[in-house]
C-alpha positions as CSV (number, residue, x, y, z in Angstrom):
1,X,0.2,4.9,-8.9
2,X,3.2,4.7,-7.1
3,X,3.7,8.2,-6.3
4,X,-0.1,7.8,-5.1
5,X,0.5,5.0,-3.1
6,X,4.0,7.4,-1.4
7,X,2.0,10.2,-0.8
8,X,-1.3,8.5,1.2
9,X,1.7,6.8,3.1
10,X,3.4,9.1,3.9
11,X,0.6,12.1,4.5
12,X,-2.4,9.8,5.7
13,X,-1.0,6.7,7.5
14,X,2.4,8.9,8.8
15,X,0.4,11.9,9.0
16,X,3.5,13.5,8.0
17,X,4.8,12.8,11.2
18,X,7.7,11.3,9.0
19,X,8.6,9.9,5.6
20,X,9.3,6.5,4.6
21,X,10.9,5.2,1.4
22,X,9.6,3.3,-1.4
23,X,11.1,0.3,-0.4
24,X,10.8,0.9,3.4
25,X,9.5,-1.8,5.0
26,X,6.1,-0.5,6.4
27,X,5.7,-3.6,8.3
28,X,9.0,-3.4,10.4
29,X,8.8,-0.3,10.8
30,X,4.9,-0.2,12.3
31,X,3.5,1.9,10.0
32,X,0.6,-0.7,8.6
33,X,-1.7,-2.0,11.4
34,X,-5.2,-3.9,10.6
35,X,-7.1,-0.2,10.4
36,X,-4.1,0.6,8.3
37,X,-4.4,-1.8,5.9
38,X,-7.9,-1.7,5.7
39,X,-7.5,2.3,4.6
40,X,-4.8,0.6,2.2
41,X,-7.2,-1.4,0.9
42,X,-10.0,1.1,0.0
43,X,-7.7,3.3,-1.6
44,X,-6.1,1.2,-3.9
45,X,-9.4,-0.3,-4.9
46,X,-11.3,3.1,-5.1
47,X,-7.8,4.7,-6.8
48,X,-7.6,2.2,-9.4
49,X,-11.2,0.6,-9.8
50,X,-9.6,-3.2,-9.5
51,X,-10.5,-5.3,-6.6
52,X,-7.8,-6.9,-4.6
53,X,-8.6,-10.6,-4.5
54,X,-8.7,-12.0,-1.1
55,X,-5.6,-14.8,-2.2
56,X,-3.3,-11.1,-2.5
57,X,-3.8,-9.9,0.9
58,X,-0.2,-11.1,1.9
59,X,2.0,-9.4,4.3
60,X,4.6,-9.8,1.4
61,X,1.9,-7.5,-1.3
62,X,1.8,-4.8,1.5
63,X,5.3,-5.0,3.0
64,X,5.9,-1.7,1.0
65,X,5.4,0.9,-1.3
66,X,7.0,-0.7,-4.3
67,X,5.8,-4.0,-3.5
68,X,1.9,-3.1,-3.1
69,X,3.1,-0.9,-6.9
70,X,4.0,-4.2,-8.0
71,X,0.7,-6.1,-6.7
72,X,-1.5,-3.3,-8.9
73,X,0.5,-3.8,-11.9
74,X,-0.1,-7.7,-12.2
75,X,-3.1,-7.2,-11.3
76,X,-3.6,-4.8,-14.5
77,X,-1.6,-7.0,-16.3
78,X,-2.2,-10.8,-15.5
């Protein structure tokens, strides 16, 4: 899922304007705005079939790549 998450990043939010790292913060660097979170949104929950609970949308669970990787994999794994 990661490498998911990397690419939509990278090619749909970006629009391959540029490339940001894994652990890039998205946030600092302007990448995620509310439309941009919202597109986060649907396509980790379309992507993955889970639902992200309400009490998970953090700035911390979307600050990057690896940490919204590590919000899907609790959530797969409580």
């Amino acid at each position: 899922m990661k490498e998911d998450l990397q690419k939509f990043v990278n090619g749909s939010l970006l629009r391959g304007s540029e490339q940001v790292d894994s652990n890039e913060s998205l946030l600092e660097r302007g990448v995620i705005d509310s439309v941009g979170l919202m597109q986060l949104i649907e396509f980790i929950e379309d992507r993955t079939g889970l639902r992200i609970p309400d009490q998970l949308l953090v700035p911390e669970n979307f600050r990057s790549v690896d940490a919204m990787d590590e919000m899907i994999q609790n959530l797969r794994n409580p």
